[in-house]
C-alpha positions as CSV (number, residue, x, y, z in Angstrom):
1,X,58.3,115.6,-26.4
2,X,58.6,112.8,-24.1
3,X,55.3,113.2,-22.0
4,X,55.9,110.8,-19.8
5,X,59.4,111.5,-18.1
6,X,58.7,115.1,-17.7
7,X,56.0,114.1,-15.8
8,X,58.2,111.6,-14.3
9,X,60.9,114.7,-13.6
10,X,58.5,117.4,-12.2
11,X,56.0,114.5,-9.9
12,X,59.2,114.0,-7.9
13,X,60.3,117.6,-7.6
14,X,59.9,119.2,-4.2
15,X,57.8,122.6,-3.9
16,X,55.2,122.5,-1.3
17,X,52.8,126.0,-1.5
18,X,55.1,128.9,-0.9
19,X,58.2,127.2,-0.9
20,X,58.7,126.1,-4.5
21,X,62.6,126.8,-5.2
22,X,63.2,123.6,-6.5
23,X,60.5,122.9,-9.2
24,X,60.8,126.9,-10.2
25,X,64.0,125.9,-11.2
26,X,63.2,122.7,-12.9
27,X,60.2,124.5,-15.2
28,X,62.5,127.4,-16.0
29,X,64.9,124.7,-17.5
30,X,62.4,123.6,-19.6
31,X,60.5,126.8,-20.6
32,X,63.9,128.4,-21.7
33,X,64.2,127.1,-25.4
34,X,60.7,128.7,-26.2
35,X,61.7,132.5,-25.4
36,X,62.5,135.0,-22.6
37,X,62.2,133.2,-19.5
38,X,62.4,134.7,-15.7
39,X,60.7,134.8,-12.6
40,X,59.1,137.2,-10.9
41,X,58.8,138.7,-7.3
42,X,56.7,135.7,-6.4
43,X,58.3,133.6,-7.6
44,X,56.4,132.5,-11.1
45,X,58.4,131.3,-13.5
46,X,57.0,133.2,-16.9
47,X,58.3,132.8,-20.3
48,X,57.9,135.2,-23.3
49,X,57.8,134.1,-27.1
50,X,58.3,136.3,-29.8
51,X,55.2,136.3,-31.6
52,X,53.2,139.4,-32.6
53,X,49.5,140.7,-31.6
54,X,48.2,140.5,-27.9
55,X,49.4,137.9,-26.3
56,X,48.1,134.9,-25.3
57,X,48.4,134.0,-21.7
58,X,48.8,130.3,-21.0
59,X,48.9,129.1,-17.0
60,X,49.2,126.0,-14.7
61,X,50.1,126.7,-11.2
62,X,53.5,124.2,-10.0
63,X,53.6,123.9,-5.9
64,X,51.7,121.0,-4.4
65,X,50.3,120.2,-1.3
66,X,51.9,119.0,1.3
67,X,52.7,119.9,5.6
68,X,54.6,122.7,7.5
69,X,56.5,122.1,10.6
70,X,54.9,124.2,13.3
71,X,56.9,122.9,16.5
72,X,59.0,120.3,17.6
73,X,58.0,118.6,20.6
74,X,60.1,117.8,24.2
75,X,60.0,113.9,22.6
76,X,61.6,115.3,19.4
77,X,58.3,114.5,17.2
78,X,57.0,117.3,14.8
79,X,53.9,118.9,14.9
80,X,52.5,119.7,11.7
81,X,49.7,121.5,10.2
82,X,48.4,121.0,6.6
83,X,50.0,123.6,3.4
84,X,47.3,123.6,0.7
85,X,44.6,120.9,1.6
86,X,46.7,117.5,2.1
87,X,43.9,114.4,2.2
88,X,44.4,114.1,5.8
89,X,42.3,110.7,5.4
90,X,45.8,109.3,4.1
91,X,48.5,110.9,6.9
92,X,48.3,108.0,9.2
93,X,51.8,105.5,8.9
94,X,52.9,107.5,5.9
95,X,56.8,107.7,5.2
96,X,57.5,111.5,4.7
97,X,60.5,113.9,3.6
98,X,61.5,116.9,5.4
99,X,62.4,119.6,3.6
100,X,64.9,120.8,6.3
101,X,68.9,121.9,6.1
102,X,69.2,118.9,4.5
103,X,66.4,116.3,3.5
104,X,65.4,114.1,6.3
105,X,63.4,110.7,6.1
106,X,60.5,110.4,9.0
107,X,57.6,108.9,9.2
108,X,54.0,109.5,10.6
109,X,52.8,108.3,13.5
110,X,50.0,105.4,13.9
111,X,48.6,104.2,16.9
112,X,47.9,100.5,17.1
113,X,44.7,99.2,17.0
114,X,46.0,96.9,19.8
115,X,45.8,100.3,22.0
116,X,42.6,102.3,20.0
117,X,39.9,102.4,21.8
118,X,36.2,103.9,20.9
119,X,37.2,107.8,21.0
120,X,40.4,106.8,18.0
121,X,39.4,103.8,16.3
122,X,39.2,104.5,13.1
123,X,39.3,108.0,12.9
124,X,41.1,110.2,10.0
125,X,44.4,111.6,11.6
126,X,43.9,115.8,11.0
127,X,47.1,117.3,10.1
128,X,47.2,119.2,13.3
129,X,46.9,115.8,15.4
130,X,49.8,114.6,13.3
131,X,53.3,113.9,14.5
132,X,56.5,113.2,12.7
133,X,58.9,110.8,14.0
134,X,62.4,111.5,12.7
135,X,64.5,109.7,15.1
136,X,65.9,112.4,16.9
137,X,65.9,114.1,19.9
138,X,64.6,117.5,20.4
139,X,68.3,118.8,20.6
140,X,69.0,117.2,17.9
141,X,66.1,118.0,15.8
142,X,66.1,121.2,16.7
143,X,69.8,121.2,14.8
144,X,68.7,120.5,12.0
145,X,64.8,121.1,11.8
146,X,63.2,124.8,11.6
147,X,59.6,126.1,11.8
148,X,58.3,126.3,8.9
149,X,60.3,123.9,6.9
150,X,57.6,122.0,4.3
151,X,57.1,118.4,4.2
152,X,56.4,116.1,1.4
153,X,54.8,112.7,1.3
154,X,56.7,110.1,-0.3
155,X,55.4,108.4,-2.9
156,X,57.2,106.5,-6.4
157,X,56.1,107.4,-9.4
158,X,54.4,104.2,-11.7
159,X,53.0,102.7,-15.0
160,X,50.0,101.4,-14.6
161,X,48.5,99.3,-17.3
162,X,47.1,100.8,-20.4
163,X,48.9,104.8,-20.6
164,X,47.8,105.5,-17.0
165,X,50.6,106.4,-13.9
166,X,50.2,106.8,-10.5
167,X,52.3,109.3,-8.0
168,X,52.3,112.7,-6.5
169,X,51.7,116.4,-7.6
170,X,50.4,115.4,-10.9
171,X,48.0,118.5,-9.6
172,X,48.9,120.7,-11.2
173,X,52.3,119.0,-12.8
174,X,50.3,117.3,-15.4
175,X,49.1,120.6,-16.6
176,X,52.9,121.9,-16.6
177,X,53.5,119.0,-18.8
178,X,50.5,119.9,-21.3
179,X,51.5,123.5,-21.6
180,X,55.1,122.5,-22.3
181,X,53.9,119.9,-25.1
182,X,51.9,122.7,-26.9
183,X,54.5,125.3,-26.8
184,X,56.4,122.6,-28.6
185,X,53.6,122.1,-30.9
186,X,53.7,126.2,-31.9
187,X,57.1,126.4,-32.1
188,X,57.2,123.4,-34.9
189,X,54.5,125.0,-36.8
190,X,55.9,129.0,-36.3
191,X,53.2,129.9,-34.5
192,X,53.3,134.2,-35.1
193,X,51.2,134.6,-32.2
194,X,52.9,136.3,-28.9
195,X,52.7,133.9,-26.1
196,X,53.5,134.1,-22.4
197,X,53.3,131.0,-20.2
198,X,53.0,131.6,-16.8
199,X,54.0,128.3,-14.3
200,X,52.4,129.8,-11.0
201,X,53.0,129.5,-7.1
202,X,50.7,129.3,-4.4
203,X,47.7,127.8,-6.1
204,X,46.8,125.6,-3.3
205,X,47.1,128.7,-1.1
206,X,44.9,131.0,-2.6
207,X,46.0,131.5,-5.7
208,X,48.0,135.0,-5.1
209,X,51.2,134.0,-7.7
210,X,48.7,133.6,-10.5
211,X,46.9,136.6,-10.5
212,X,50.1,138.6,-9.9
213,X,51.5,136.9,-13.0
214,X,48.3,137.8,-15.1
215,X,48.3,141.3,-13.7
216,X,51.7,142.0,-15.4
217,X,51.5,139.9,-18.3
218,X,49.2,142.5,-20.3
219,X,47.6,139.5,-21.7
220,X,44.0,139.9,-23.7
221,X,43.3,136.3,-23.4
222,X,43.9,133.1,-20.9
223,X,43.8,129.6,-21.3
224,X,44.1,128.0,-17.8
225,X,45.0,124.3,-17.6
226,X,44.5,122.6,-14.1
227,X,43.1,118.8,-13.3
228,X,39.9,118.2,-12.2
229,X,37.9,115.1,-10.8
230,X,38.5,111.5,-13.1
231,X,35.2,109.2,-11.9
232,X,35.6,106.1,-9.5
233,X,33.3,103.8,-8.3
234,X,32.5,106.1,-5.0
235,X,32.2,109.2,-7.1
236,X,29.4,110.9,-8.8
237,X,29.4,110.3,-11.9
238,X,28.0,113.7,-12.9
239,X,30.4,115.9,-11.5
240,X,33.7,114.1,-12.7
241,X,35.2,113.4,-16.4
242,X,37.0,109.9,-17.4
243,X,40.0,109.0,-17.9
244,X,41.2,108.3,-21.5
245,X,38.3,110.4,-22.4
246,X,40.1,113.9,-23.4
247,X,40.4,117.4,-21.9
248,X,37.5,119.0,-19.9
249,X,36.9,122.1,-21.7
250,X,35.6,124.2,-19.1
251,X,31.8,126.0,-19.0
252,X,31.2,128.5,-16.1
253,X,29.5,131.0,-14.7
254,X,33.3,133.0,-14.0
255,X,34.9,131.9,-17.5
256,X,34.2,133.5,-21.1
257,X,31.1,131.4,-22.5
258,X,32.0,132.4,-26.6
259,X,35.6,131.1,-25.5
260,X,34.6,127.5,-24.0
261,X,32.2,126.7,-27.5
262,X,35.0,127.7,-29.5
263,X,37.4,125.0,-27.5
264,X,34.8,122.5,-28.1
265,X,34.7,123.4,-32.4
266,X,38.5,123.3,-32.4
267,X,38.0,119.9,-30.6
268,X,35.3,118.4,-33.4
269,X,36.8,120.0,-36.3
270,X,40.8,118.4,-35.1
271,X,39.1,114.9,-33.8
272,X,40.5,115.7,-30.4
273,X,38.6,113.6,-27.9
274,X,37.0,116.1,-24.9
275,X,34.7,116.5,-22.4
276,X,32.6,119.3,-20.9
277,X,32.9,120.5,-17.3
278,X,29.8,122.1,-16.4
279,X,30.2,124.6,-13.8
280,X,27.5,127.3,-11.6
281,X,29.8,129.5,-10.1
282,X,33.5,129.9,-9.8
283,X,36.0,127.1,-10.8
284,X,38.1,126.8,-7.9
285,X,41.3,127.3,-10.2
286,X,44.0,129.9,-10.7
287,X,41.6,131.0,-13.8
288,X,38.6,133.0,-11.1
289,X,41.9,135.5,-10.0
290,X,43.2,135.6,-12.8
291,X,40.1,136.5,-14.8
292,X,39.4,139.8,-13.2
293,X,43.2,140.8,-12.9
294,X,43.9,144.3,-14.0
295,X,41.5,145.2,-16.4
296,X,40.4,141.3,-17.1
297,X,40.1,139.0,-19.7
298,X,38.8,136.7,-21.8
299,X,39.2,133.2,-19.8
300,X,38.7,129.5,-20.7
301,X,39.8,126.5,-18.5
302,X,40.8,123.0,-19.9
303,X,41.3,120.6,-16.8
304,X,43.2,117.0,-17.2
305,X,41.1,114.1,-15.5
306,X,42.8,113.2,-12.5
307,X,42.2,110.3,-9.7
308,X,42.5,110.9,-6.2
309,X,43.4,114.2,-5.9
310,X,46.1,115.6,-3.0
311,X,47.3,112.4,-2.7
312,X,50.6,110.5,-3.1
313,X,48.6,107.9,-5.7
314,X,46.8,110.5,-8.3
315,X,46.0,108.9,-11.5
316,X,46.2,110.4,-14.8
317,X,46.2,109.3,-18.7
318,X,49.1,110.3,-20.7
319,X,46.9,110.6,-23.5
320,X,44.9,113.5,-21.7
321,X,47.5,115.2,-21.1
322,X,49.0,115.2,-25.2
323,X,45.5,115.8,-26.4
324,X,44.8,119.1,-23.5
325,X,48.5,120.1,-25.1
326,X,47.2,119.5,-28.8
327,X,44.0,121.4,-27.9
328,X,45.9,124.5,-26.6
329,X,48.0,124.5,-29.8
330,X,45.2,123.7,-32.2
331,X,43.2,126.7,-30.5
332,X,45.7,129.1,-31.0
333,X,47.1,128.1,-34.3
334,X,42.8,128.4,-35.3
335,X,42.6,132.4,-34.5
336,X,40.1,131.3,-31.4
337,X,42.5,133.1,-28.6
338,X,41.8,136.1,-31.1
């Protein structure tokens, strides 16, 4: 599979929490040549092998954060508020997309620091201080704008050196991408085992797509795949992974201990590069619904390290994403989602 153009393909998707038409239709493309695919009354897009057993649930969630358009002001600017945790610390002088009747280019305001003074210099714009300057006229705007149309930040998608890239809604596309790459992997090697892949909305919302989609999936076991923190020089080291380093095989409190040290043998035994993320209490991934959906089950989380997260620059390694997908497949092929 070519990792790094369907990466390329769903970064530059549309699909902002709640509204995720477009990359829904993008994932079902792709999911179709492994089995039944469909989506539900939420919207997931779920796909259904036909293998044999209890089934395997496999799930990474698909919208990404982004804006809402809550008004449009007498000067024809949009107010805003965030959808799903934008870094507001980036808003200021960013060129946007609205997601209206038709796409529309605008930008974010910026004051000059020719007209700051002590109250605004240098101050983070909140989401709800934003406005967006499309060019038009509240007559016109209102023509073509509606409350409630989603707004994404633009951003291009780019090689860095070594197998990094840079650009926007690698959370959680980057775990679309692993799942995809080890559904290829089982299919090559006939995996028997019945598996259902779940690409979920409304992750940065709550979560409420996921857990529907593990309620009716009937699955025994989940494997979760999301992205977590990759360190930089302002980070703490202790609480992030590294890039280039391998999957973060989850270990919590809210996920199935015997599941995570089994990740980890898989790992040794198939020389697949990993890392632990040690966690107290809940994740804060799709996996803490989806756990105690129905009558729960057994849980494990592999997160992809991931650089400035809920940004339009998020860093990832392209070999962290193959080796999460290899994982996934070696785990399964190994009897460990038994």
């Amino acid at each position: 599979m070519d990792i790094l153009n369907i990466l390329k393909r769903l970064s530059e998707c549309d699909g902002v929490s709640g509204a995720e038409g477009e990359i829904s239709d993008v994932c079902a493309e792709l999911l179709k040549p492994f089995g039944k695919t469909y989506k539900d009354k939420l919207g997931n897009v779920i796909c259904e092998t036909d293998g044999e057993g209890d089934a395997v649930l496999l799930s990474a969630h698909m919208d990404r954060v982004g804006l809402i358009v809550t008004d449009i002001t007498n000067e024809g600017f949009l107010n805003v508020a965030s959808c799903g945790g934008i870094d507001e610390r980036t808003l200021c002088a960013q060129q946007v997309t609205v997601h209206a009747s038709q796409n529309l280019k605008g930008v974010i305001i910026s004051t000059p620091p020719h007209l700051q003074d002590g109250q605004n210099e240098r101050k983070a714009l909140k989401p709800d201080e934003a406005l967006v300057d499309i060019g038009l006229s509240k007559e016109k705007a209102e023509q073509l704008v509606t409350r409630g149309d989603r707004i994404t930040v633009d951003s291009q998608f780019i090689q860095l050196l070594s197998d990094r890239v840079a650009g926007s809604a690698f959370d959680d596309r980057a775990g679309i991408t692993a799942i995809l790459y080890a559904a290829e992997l089982l299919k090559k090697r006939k995996c028997a085992k019945k598996i259902i892949i779940a690409f979920a909305t409304r992750e940065e919302v709550g979560g409420s797509g996921a857990k529907v989609a593990s309620f009716n999936s009937g699955a025994k076991t989940l494997i979760a795949v999301d992205v977590s923190f990759a360190v930089t020089p302002d980070s703490k080291r202790e609480e992030c992974g590294e890039l280039g380093k391998g999957p973060m095989i989850g270990v919590s409190a809210s996920l199935d201990y015997e599941a995570s040290k089994e990740l980890k043998a898989v790992a040794i035994e198939k020389r697949i590069p990993y890392q632990l993320e040690v966690m107290g209490g809940l994740t804060g991934t799709d996996a803490d619904g989806m756990t105690v959906a129905a009558g729960g089950m057994r849980s494990s989380l592999v997160s992809i390290p991931l650089r400035y997260m809920h940004t339009g620059v998020e860093v990832v390694s392209l070999s962290d994403i193959e080796n999460t997908g290899r994982l996934i497949a070696e785990y399964i092929i190994s009897g460990g989602a038994e």
